[in-house]
N, C-alpha and C positions, 0 to 999 in steps of 0.2 A: 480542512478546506482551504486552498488557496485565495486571496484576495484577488481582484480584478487588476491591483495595483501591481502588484510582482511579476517581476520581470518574465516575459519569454523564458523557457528551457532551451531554445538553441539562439537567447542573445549573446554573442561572446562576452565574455569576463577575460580584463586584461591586466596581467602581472604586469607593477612598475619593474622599469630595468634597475639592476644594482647600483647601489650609487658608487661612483669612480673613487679612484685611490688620488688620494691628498695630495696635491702637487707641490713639490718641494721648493720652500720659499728661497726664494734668491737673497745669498751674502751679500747684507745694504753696504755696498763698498762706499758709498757718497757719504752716508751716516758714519761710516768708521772714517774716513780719512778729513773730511772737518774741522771736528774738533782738533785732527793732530795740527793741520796746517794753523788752525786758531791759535792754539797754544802755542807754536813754535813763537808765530809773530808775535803774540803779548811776550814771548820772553828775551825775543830779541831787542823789543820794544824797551819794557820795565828793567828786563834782568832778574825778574822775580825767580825763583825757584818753584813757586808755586802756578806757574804757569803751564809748567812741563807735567805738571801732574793733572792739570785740566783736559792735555792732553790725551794724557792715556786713558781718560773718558769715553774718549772714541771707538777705539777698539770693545773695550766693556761692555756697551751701551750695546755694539754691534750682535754680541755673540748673546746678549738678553734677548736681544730680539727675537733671534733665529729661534730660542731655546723655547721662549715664549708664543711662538709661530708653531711649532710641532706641537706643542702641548694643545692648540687650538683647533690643529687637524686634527690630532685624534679623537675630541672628543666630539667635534662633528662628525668624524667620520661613525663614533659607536653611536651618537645618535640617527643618522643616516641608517646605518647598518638595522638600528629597531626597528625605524618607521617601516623597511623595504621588510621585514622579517613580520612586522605586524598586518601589514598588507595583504601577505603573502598566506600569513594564516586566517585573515579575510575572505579570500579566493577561495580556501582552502573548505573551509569553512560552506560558502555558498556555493560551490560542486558538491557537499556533500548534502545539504539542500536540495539542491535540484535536481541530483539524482534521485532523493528522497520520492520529488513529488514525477519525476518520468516512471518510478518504480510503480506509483500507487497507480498512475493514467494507463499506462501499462496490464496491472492486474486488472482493472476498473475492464480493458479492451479483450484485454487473451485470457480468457476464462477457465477453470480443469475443470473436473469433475467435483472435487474437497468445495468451492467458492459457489457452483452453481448451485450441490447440496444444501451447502449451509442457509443458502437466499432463494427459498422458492419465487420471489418474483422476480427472476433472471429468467426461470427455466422457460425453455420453447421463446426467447425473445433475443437472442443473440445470435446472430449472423453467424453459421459454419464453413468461414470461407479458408480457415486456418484451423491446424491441430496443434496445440499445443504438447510437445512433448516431455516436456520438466523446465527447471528452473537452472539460471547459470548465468554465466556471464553473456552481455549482448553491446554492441554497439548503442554509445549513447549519444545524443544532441547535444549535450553540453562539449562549447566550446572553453579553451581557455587561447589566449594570446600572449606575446609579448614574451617580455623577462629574459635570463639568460643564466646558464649552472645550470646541476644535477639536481637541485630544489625544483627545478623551472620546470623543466623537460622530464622528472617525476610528476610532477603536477599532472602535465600537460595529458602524459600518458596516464595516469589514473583515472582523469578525466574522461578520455575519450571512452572507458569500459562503464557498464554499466553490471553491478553485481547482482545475483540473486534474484531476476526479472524472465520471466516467461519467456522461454527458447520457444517458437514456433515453428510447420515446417507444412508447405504448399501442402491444402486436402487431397488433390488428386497425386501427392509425392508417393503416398504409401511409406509403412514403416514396420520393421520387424525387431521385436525385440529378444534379443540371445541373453543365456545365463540361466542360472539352474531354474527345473519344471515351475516349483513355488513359483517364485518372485517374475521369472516373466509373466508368467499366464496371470498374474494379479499389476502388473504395470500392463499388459496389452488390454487389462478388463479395464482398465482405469481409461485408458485412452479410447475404448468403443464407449463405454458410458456417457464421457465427457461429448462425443458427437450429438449421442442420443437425448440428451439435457438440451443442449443448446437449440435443435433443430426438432418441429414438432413431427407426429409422420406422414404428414402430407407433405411434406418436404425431405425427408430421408428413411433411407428403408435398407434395412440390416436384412441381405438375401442370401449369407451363409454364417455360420457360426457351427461349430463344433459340439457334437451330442453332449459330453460330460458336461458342457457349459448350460445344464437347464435353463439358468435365470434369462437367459437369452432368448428362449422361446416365449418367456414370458412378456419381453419388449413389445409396446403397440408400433412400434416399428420393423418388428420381425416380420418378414413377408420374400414368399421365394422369389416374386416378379413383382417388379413396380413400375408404373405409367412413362412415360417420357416426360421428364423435369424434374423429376425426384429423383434426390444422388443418392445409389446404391453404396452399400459398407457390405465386406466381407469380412469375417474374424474369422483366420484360419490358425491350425496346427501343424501342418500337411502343408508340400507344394501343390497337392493335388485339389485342394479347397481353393487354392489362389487361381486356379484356372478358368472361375465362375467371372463372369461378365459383372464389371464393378469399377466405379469410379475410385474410392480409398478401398488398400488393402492394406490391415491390419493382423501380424503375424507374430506367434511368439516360435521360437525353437529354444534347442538346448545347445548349450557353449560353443557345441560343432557342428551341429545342425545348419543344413543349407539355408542362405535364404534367397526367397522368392523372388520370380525378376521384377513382379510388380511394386517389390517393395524397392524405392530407392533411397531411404534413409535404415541406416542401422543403430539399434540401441543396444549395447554392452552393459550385461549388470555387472558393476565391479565388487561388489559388497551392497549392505543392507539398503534399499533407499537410494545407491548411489550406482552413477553409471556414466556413460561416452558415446556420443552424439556422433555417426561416423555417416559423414554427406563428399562423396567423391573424395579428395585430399585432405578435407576438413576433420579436426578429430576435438570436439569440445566438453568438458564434462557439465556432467547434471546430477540436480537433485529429481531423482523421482516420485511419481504419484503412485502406489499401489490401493487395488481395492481388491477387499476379501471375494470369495463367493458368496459370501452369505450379506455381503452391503450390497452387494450388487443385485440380487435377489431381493431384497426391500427394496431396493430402489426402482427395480423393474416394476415391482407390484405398484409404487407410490405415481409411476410414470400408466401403467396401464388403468388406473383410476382416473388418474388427471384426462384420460384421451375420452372418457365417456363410456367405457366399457360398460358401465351400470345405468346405463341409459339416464343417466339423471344431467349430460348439458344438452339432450335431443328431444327436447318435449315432444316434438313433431317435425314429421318430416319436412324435406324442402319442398315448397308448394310457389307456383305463380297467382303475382295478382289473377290472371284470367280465369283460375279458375275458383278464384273464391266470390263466393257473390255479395254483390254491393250493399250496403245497408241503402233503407229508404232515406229519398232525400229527407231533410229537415226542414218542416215549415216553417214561414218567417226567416227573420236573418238573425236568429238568438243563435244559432246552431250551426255549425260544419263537422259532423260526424263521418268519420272514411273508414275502410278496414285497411288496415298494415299488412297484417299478418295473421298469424294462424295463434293461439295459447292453449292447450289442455286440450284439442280436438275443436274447439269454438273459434269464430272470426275474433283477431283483436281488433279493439276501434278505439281509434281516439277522436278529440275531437277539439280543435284549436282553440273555438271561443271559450266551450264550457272547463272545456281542463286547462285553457291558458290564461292570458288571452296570449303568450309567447313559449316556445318550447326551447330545451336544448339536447341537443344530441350529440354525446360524446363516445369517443371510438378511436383506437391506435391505428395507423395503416395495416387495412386489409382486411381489417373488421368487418366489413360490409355498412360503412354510414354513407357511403355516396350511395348506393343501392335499396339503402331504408328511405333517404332522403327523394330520391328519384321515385319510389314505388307512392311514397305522401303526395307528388304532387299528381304523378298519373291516374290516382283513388280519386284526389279531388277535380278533374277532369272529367273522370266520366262520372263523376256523383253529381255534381250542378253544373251549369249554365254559366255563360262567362258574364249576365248579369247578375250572378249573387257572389261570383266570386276571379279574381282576377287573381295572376300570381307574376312576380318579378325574382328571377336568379338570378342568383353571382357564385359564381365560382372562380376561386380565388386558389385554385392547381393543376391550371393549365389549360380549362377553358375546353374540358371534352365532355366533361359528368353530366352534363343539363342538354349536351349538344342533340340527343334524339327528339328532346321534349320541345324543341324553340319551335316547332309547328304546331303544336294546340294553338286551338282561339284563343285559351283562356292566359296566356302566355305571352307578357305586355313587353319583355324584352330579356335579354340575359347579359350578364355585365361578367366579365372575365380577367383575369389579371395581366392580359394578352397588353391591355393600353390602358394606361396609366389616366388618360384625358377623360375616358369614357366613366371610368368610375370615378371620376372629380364630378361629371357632368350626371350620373346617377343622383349621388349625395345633394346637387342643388334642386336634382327634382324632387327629391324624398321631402324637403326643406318646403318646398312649390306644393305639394300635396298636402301636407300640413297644413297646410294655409287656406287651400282650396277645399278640405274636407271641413274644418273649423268653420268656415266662409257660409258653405252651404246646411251646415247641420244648424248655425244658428240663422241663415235664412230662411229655413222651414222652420224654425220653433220648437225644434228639438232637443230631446237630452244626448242625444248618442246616434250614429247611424242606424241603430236597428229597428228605426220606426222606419213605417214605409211613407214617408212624406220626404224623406231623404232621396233615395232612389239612388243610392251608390252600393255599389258592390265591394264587398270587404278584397281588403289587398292582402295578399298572404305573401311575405318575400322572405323565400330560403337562400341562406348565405353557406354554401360548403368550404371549408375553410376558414373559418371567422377570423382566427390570430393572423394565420397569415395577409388576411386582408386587412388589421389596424396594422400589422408589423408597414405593409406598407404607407398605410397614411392612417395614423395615428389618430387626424381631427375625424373619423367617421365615429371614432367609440361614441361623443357628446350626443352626434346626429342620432345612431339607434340608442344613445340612452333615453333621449327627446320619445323615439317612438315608443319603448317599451313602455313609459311613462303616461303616456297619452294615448297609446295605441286601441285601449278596449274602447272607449270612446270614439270614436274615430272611424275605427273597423280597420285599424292596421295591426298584421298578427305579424311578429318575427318568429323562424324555425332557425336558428344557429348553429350550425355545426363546427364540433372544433376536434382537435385530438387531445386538447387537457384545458380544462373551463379553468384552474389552478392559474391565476398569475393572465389570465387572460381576459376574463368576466369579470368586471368589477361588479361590489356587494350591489349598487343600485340598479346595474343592469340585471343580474341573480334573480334578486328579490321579483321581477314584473314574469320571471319564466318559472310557473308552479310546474308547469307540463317538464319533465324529464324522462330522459331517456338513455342509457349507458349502455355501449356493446364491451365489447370485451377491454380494459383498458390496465397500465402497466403498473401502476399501483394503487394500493387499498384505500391510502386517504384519497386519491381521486374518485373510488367507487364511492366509498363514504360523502365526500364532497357533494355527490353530483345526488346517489340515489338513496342514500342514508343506511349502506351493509358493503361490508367486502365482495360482495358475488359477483360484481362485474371484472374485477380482477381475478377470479377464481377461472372464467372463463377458461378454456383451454387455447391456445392457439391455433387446433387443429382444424382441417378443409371442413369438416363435420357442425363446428364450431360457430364456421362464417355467418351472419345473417342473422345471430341468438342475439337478444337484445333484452334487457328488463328493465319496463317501462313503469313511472310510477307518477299518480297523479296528487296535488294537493291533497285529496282525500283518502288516497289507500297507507294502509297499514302498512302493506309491504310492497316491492315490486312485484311482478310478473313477468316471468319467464314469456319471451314471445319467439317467434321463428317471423324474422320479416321474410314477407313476399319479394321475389325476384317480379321486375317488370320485364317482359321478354319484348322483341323487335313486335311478335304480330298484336299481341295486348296494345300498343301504342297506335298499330295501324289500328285496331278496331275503335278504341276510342275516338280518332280522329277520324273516323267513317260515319261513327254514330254521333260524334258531337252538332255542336252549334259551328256554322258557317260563315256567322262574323265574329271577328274578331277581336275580341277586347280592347277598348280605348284604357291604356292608365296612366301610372306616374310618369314612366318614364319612356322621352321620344326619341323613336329610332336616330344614331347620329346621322351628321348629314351626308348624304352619299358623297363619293368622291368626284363627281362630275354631276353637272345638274345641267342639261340642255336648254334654251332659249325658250323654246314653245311652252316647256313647263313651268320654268320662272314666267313670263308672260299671263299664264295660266292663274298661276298665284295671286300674282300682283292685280290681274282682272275680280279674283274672287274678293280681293284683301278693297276694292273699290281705291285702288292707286290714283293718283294723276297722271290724265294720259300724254302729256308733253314731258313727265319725268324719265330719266333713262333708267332701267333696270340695271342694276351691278348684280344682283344674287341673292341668296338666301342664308339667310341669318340663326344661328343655333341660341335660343334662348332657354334654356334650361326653368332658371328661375321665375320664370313667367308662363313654362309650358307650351312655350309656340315656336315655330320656327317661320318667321316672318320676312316679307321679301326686302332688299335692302336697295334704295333707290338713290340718283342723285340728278338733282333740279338744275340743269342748264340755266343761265341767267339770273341764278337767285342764290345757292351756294356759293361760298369762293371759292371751292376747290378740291381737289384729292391729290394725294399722295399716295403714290404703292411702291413702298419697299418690298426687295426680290432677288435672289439670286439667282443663277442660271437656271433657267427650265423650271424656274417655279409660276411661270401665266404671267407676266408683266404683257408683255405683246396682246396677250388675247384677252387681256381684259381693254385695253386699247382697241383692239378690232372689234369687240364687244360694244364698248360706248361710241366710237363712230360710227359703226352699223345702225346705229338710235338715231342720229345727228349728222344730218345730210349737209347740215352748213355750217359743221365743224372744221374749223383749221386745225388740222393734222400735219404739226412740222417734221418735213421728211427725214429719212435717215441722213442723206449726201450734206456735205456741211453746206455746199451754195446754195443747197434750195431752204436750207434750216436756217441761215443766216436772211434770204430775201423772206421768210413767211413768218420770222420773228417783227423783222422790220416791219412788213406788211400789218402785222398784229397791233404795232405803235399808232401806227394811222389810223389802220381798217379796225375794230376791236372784234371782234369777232364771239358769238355767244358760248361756243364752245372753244379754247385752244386745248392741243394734247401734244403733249412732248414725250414719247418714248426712246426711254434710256438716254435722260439728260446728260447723266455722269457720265457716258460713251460721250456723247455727243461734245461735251465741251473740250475732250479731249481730242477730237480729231480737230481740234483749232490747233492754231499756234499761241503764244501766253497772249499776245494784245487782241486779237479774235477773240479768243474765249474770256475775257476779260469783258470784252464789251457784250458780248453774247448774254451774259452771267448778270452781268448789268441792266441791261433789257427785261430780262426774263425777271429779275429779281422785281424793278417794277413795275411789270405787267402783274404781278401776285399780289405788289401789294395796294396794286391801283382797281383790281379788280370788281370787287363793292361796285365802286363810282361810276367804273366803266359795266356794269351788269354783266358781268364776263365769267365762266366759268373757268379755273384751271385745272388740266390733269396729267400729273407730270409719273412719270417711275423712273425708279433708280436702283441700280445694284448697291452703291456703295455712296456714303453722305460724307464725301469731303467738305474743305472749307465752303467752296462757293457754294455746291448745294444745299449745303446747312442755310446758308443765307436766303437762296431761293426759295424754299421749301419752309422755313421757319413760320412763314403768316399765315399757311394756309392750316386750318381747323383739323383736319381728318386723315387723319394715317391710315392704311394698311400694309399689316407687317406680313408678307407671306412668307415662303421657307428659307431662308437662312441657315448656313452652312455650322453654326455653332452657338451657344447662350448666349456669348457675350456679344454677338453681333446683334441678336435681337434686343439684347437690350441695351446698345449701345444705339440701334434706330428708332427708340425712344417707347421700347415692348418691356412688356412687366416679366423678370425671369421666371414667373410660376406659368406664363401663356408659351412657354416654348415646349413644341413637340417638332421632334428630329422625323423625319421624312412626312413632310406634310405634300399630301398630291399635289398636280397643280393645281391653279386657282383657291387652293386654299389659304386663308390666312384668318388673321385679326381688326377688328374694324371696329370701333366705336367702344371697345371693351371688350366685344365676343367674338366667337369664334363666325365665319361668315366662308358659305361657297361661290365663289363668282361664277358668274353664269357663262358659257358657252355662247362664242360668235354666231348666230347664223350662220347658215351653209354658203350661204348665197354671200355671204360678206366678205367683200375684198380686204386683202391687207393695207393697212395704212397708208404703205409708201406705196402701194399702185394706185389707191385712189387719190393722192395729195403728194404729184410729183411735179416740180417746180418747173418752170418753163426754161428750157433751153435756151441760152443767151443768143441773141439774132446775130447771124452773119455780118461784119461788119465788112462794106467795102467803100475807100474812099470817094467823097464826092468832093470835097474844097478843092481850091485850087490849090493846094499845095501842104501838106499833113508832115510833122515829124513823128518818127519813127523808134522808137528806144527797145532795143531786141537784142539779147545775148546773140553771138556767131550771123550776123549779118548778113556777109556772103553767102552761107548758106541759105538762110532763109530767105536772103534776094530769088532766089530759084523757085523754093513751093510758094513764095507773094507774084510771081510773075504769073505762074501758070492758075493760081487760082483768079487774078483779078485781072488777066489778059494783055494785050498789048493796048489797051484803052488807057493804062495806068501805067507812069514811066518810077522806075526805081532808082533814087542815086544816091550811094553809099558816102556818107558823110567823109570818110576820107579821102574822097576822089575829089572833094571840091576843095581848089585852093584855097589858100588862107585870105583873107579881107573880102572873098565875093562876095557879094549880100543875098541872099534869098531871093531876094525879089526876080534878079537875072535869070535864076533857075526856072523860074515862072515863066519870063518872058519869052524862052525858045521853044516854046510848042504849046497846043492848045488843050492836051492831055493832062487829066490831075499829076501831081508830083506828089511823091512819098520820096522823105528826104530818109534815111532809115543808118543806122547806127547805133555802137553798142554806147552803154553811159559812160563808159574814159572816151572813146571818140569821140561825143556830144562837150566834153568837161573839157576837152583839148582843144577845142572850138568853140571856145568861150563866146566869143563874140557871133557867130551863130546859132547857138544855146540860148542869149538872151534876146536875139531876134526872134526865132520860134516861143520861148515862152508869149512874147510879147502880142505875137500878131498871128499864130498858128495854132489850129488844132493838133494836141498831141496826144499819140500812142504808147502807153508802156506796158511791155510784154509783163505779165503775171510774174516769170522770172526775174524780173528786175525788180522785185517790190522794194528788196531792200533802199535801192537807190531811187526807189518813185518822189521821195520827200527831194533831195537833193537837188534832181534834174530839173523836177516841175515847179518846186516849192511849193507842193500841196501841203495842208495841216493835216485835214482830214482824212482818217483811214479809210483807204475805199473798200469799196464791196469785197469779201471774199474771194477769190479767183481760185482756182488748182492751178499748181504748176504744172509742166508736160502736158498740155489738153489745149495747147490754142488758143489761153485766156490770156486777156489784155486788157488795160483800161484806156479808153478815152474822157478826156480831160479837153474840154472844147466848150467855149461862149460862158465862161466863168460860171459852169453847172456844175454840182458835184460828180467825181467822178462814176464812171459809166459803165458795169461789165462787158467785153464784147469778145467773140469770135472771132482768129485770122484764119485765111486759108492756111 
C-alpha cells in the first residue's frame, strides 16, 4: 500500500546533467617569471651565486602547480562522475517504483478473468467498459527529464514503457483470436468469462455462443434477446455466428481462418500462453489468459448460483407499498410501526422508537437504499397524522430522491446538497429544536416526549447520503451525535443512509442505532460491521436482487431476508388524498424566498405589533431561534444604515423602499448640483431621514476639492447624527478611503452580493456568511441573513421624487455687472438675444486703457454688462480692481479655475457643470451664488 506521502506516478523525475570536463588551468606565467626577475636583481645587487638559484624557483614552483591543478581536477571530476552516476541510479531506482505501483493501480482497474476468479467480491462490481486482452507492454505516466548521454535517453526510454500490465481494447472493438483449435478456443473462453464476471445479467447477455461450448448455456447471462441497455456478447467460431446483432464480438478461428469484420482487433497465438496484438498497423506482444472448458463450466455453475437460480436471494416477489396493507396505527406515542416490505410471504414492519430510537441503512449504488428509504417515509405518512409524527429530509446526491415526497403534510422541509447555506441553516435549527423540545418537556413535568402533556410530535429526519453530507461540512457529525444521544428522549429519531457506515459512523453515533439494515454491499466486514454475517455482501448484483435488504433489530438472532416495497407515483397520490390537510409545523423554516413584497412584510410586522412610525427593511432568517422576524429601522432614533452592494444586487430599491416610508425624507439626488445643495441643505435643515444612494459614485462625479468637501459634510452629518436625532442611509459599491470614513460611525451594515469572498469580507462580512449569487435584496444584517423588502408599486424613484431645483434665470439688474466668460464675442450674441436690447454688452477689450467704469455707466440709462475673458479682465488691471471694488460680478462655471484669482474669493463656491450655462454671481459680499445665463 502506498502512503499519502509519495510522490504522483506522473510527477517528473529529473536526471542531473553530467558534470563538465575539468578546465585546463592556465601556465601561472607571473608565478614563474618573479622569482627569476627577483633573483636576477639580488644577484646583481649581492653578486651572490645563490641568488640565481632562487631564481630558478620560479620556473619549478610554476610547473608544481600546474601538476598539482590536474591532479585536483581529476579527482573532482571522479567524485563528480559518482555523485551524477549515484543519482542516476536513484531515478533509476524510483521508475522502477513507480512503475511498480502504476502496475498494481492498473491490475486493481483492468481485471481478467484469473483476478476476478481468485476475489469473489469483485465479481458483478466492476464496470465492462474495457476487455482486457493479456498482459505486455503499455504506455506509462512516469516521466523522466533532464540529463544527457546514452545513460539518459536509456532511462528516459525505459521509463516511458510500462512492462507486464494489462493491454486493454475498446468493448464494442470486438476481437478474434487465431492459432491452433486448443489454445484459441481457451483464450477467446477466457476473454467471454472475463465480461461475464465483471458484469451482472441484467447488464450483459451472451446471445450467441457455439453448441460444443456447453458451459455457455449454462451462463445466467445466456439469453438469445435482451431489453434495450444491456450489452449483447457473441462467441462465435463461424463468420456466420458474427452476423447475430451484438455490441462485443468475440471470435476464435484457426491460423488461416477468416476473421470476422465485426472483430477489429486480432490475436495471434505465437506458442503456449503467448501471442500478438494486431490493431490496424500496430503489432504488440502478449502474454495470454487461457481457461479450460472444464474452469469455465464451474465457473458458469458458480455464476448461475450467484444470480439466484435456486431462489434463495428472491424470498418474494417485487411488490408496491400500495398494495401491501398498513399495520394499525400505534396508540400513544411509545410506538411508529410501518411495513417496508414483504419477508417469507408476511408484511415486514419496523418500527423506529421501539427498535431504535436511530436506524442505519447501508447499500452500494443501485442497491435500492433511496427506494427503502423513500418507501419508510411514505409508510409513515399514510400510518399517522402529522400530529404524532413529522419528518425532515436531506439528501445529500443531488437533491431528486425526497423530491416526490416534499408535498406530504407531514414533511417539514427537505434540505439537499444543491446550497451549501441551507444546510448550515438546517444544523442551527436541529440545535433550535433541541432546545425547544428540552424546554417544553421539562415545562410539562415530564420525563420524555411520550407523555401526552407534552403534545409534540416525534420528528423522524432521514439523511440519504450521510458521508457525503459530513464529507461536506464535517461540524454536522457533533450536531447528530448530539441527537442520537438525546434523541429517544426527545422524540428525535435519525434514519442514516450511507454507502459504507466503515470510516463514516463513528463508535458513539453506532452505538444510539440498534435498528440496522444492509442491502447488498462490497464487502464482508461491512456486512459484518453493520449486520453481524457476510449475507449482505453475498447479495448478488443482479436486476432480481435490487430492493432485497436484511434487516436486523437489537433483539433478533439473525437478519431477515426482506423484499422492500417500491413506492410508485399513484401510492403517493393516494396518501396525499387521504392524508391530513395541514401541514406540519417543525424544526426547520422554509428559507426566505427570493423576493418578499411590501404588503407582506407590512403584513408581518402588523402581526409582530412593530412600531408604526418604524420603516420596514425586510425580513430576517433566524434559524437559531426558529422565526423569521421582520427587520425595521426607526427614523430619528437609530444613527444609521449602511448597505454594501454590487451591481444589481437591490442598493436602489431598498432606497426606494425606505423613502416610500418617509415622506419627509431628504433623498440626495443623483446629479452632483442637486447632491451638493441637499447636503448643504442637511447642515442647516437636519432632516429626520437623509439617504444617499451610491455615495462612492457620487463623490466621484466631483472633482478632488468638491468631493473633498462633500466627503467632509457627509462624514459629519454621521457623526453628528445622535445630537441632531437624524437618521442616515447611505450604499455603496465599493469602501474607498473617504467612505470608510463616512460609513465607519454608523452601527449596522448590510452586506448584499458581492462579486467575490474577499470583497465581502473586506466590507467588514464574516468569510463563512458569503454565498456567491445572492438574489437581489438579499444580504446580511445584524449577523443574519435578512430579505429586504420590495418598494411599493406606487413608489417613485428617488431622484424623481427629490430633484433639486433648477438654478433661477439670472438677468442683470445693477447698473453696471462684470462679466468673466471664456470666448466673449461669441457669447456677446446668445447674452444679447436672451437679455434683449434693455441690456448693453461691452467687451472689455474695446474699452480703452485708463477709462474708469463709471463713464461706461454714464452713456445710457440701460444696465451695462462689462463681459471678458480672465487674461482680458488681468490685462485691465486697473478695471479689474475697479469691478472687484464696486461691481457685481459674474464667473462663467468655465472659469472656475481662475474664479479665486479674478475675484479674490476664498471660498469654494457651489458646484456648477461646465457646458450648461452655469455661472456664479459674487455680489454685496454674499457668498457666491449659482446661476443661469442665457
Amino acid at each position: 500500500m502506498t502512503s499519502p506521502l509519495d510522490p504522483r506516478i506522473d510527477e517528473p523525475l529529473s536526471l542531473p546533467a553530467p558534470a563538465p570536463p575539468p578546465r585546463r588551468a592556465p601556465w601561472p606565467l607571473l608565478a614563474a617569471i618573479v622569482p627569476v626577475v627577483g633573483g636576477v636583481a639580488m644577484w646583481l645587487v649581492t653578486g651572490s651565486i645563490l641568488s640565481l638559484c632562487f631564481a630558478a624557483l620560479g620556473p619549478l614552483m610554476a610547473v608544481a602547480s600546474i601538476v598539482d591543478g590536474r591532479r585536483g581536477s581529476r579527482r573532482e571530476k571522479r567524485r563528480a562522475d559518482a555523485e551524477h552516476a549515484e543519482a542516476c541510479a536513484r531515478v533509476e531506482q524510483e521508475v522502477a517504483r513507480r512503475h511498480e505501483r502504476e502496475r498494481a493501480e492498473l491490475l486493481r482497474r483492468d481485471v481478467d478473468a484469473g483476478a476476478l476468479l481468485a476475489d469473489e467480491r469483485r465479481v458483478w462490481r466492476v464496470p465492462a467498459d474495457e476487455l482486457v486482452v493479456g498482459r505486455g507492454d503499455v504506455g506509462s505516466r512516469v516521466r523522466v527529464t533532464g540529463g544527457e548521454g546514452e545513460r539518459a535517453d536509456g532511462l528516459r526510454a525505459r521509463a516511458s514503457v510500462l512492462a507486464d500490465a494489462p493491454v486493454t481494447i475498446a468493448l464494442d472493438e470486438g476481437v478474434c483470436v487465431r492459432g491452433d483449435r486448443v489454445t484459441a478456443r481457451a483464450v477467446a473462453r477466457a476473454l467471454l468469462l472475463q465480461l461475464c464476471l465483471r458484469s451482472p445479467p441484467a447488464a450483459l447477455a451472451v446471445v450467441a455462443a457455439p453448441e460444443d461450448e456447453d458451459w455457455a448455456a449454462r451462463l445466467p447471462h445466456r439469453r438469445a434477446d435482451a431489453p434495450d441497455g444491456v450489452h449483447r456478447v457473441a462467441f462465435a467460431v463461424d463468420a456466420a455466428a458474427t452476423r447475430v446483432r451484438a455490441g462485443t464480438v468475440i471470435a476464435a478461428t484457426d491460423a488461416d481462418g477468416v476473421v470476422p469484420d465485426a472483430c477489429g482487433a486480432i490475436i495471434e497465438v505465437d506458442g503456449p500462453l503467448r501471442g500478438r496484438l494486431l490493431r490496424g498497423t500496430q503489432t504488440r506482444s502478449l502474454a495470454l489468459e487461457a481457461v479450460s472448458a472444464a474452469q469455465a463450466g464451474a465457473a458458469a455453475d458458480a455464476l448461475a448460483e450467484r444470480s439466484g437460480a435456486d431462489g434463495r436471494d428472491a424470498p418474494d416477489p417485487q411488490v408496491t407499498l400500495g398494495a401491501l396493507e398498513p399495520v394499525a396505527a400505534a396508540a400513544g406515542g411509545a410506538r411508529l410501526p410501518v411495513v417496508i416490505g414483504a419477508s417469507g410471504g408476511s408484511p415486514a414492519v419496523v418500527d423506529i422508537v421501539a427498535d431504535g430510537p436511530h436506524a442505519v441503512v447501508v447499500g452500494t449504488t443501485g442497491a435500492g437504499k433511496s427506494e427503502l428509504l423513500t418507501t419508510w417515509v411514505a409508510s409513515l405518512a399514510r400510518t399517522y397524522t402529522p400530529d404524532r409524527v413529522v419528518l425532515l429530509l436531506a439528501d445529500f446526491k443531488g437533491g431528486t430522491a425526497f423530491e416526490p415526497l416534499a408535498h406530504l403534510p407531514h414533511v417539514t422541509g427537505v434540505i439537499t446538497d444543491l446550497d451549501g447555506a441551507a444546510s448550515r441553516r438546517a444544523v442551527e435549527s436541529l440545535r433550535a429544536e433541541l432546545r425547544r423540545r428540552e424546554a417544553r418537556i421539562a415545562g410539562a413535568g415530564a420525563r420524555d416526549v411520550s407523555d401526552p402533556g407534552v403534545g409534540l410530535p416525534r420528528l423522524v429526519i432521514f439523511v440519504d447520503e450521510f458521508a457525503a453530507m459530513l464529507q461536506e461540512h464535517p461540524d454536522l457529525h457533533a450536531v447528530f451525535s448530539d441527537v442520537a444521544a438525546r434523541g429517544r428522549a426527545l422524540g428525535m429519531h435519525l434514519v442514516l443512509g450511507t454507502q459504507r457506515s466503515s470510516g463514516v459512523l463513528r463508535d458513539a453515533l453506532v452505538a444510539n442505532c440498534p435498528l440496522r439494515i444492509a442491502l447488498r454491499v462490497a464487502e464482508r466486514a461491512e456486512s459484518r460491521g453493520v449486520i453481524g454475517s457476510d449475507e449482505a455482501a453475498e447479495l448478488s448484483g443482479g436486476e432480481a436482487a435490487r430492493g432485497l435488504a436484511y434487516v436486523r433489530r437489537a433483539a433478533d438472532v439473525a437478519p431477515q431476508l426482506t423484499r422492500i416495497a417500491l413506492t410508485t407515483a399513484p401510492d403517493l397520490a393516494a396518501i396525499a388524498a387521504t392524508g391530513a390537510r395541514t401541514r406540519a409545523s417543525g424544526p426547520w423554516l422554509p428559507p426566505l424566498p427570493s423576493a418578499i413584497g411590501f404588503d407582506a412584510a407590512l403584513a408581518r410586522a402588523r402581526d409582530e405589533g412593530a412600531d408604526g412610525d418604524a420603516v420596514i427593511l425586510g425580513v430576517a432568517d433566524d434559524p437559531e431561534r426558529q422565526r423569521q422576524p421582520v427587520v425595521l429601522l426607526r427614523p430619528g432614533v437609530d444613527r444609521g444604515l449602511v448597505v454594501i452592494g454590487g451591481g444589481g444586487s437591490g442598493k436602489t430599491g431598498i432606497v426606494r423602499l425606505v423613502a416610500s416610508q418617509t415622506p419627509d425624507a431628504l433623498v440626495v439626488p443623483r446629479d452632483a448640483e442637486g447632491a451638493w445643495d441637499a447636503v448643504a441643505r442637511a447642515e442647516s435643515e437636519p432632516a429626520r431621514l437623509l439617504v444617499v444612494d451610491d455615495v462612492d459614485a457620487l463623490l466621484g462625479r466631483y472633482p478632488h476639492d468638491y468631493a473633498q468637501i462633500v466627503a467632509e459634510r457627509l462624514e459629519g452629518l454621521v457623526r453628528d447624527a445622535g445630537e441632531l436625532r437624524m437618521t442616515v442611509l447611505l450604499t455603496t459599491a465599493r469602501i474607498t478611503g473617504a467612505v470608510s470614513r463616512i460609513i465607519d460611525p454608523l452601527p449596522r451594515r448590510a452586506l448584499l452580493a458581492l462579486a467575490t469572498r474577499a470583497e465581502h469580507a473586506a466590507a467588514g462580512g464574516d468569510g463563512a456568511s458569503f454565498v456567491p449569487g445572492r438574489p437581489p435584496g438579499r444580504g446580511v444584517l445584524d449577523g443574519g441573513e435578512v430579505q429586504f423588502a420590495l418598494a411599493p408599486d406606487a413608489a417613485s424613484a428617488p431622484a424623481d421624487r427629490q430633484r433639486s431645483p433648477e438654478p433661477r434665470p439670472w438677468r442683470p439688474t445693477a447698473e453696471m455687472t462684470a462679466l468673466v466668460v471664456r470666448a466673449p464675442h461669441r457669447r456677446r450674441v446668445a447674452l444679447a438675444e436672451g437679455w434683449g436690447a434693455d441690456v448693453r454688452i461691452v467687451l472689455v477689450d474695446e474699452i480703452a486703457t485708463g477709462i474708469p467704469l463709471g463713464r461706461l455707466a454714464e452713456a445710457g440709462a440701460h444696465p451695462v454688462v462689462v463681459a471678458g475673458d480672465p487674461e482680458s479682465w488681468q490685462r485691465q488691471w486697473g478695471l479689474l480692481q475697479e469691478a472687484r471694488a464696486r461691481l457685481p460680478i459674474v464667473v462663467g462655471a468655465e472659469c472656475a479655475a481662475e474664479l479665486r484669482a479674478v475675484t479674490g474669493e476664498r471660498e469654494l463656491p457651489p458646484y456648477a457643470r461646465t457646458r450648461a450655462s452655469r455661472a456664479w454671481l459674487l455680489a454685496d459680499g454674499r457668498p457666491p451664488e449659482r446661476i443661469v445665463l442665457p
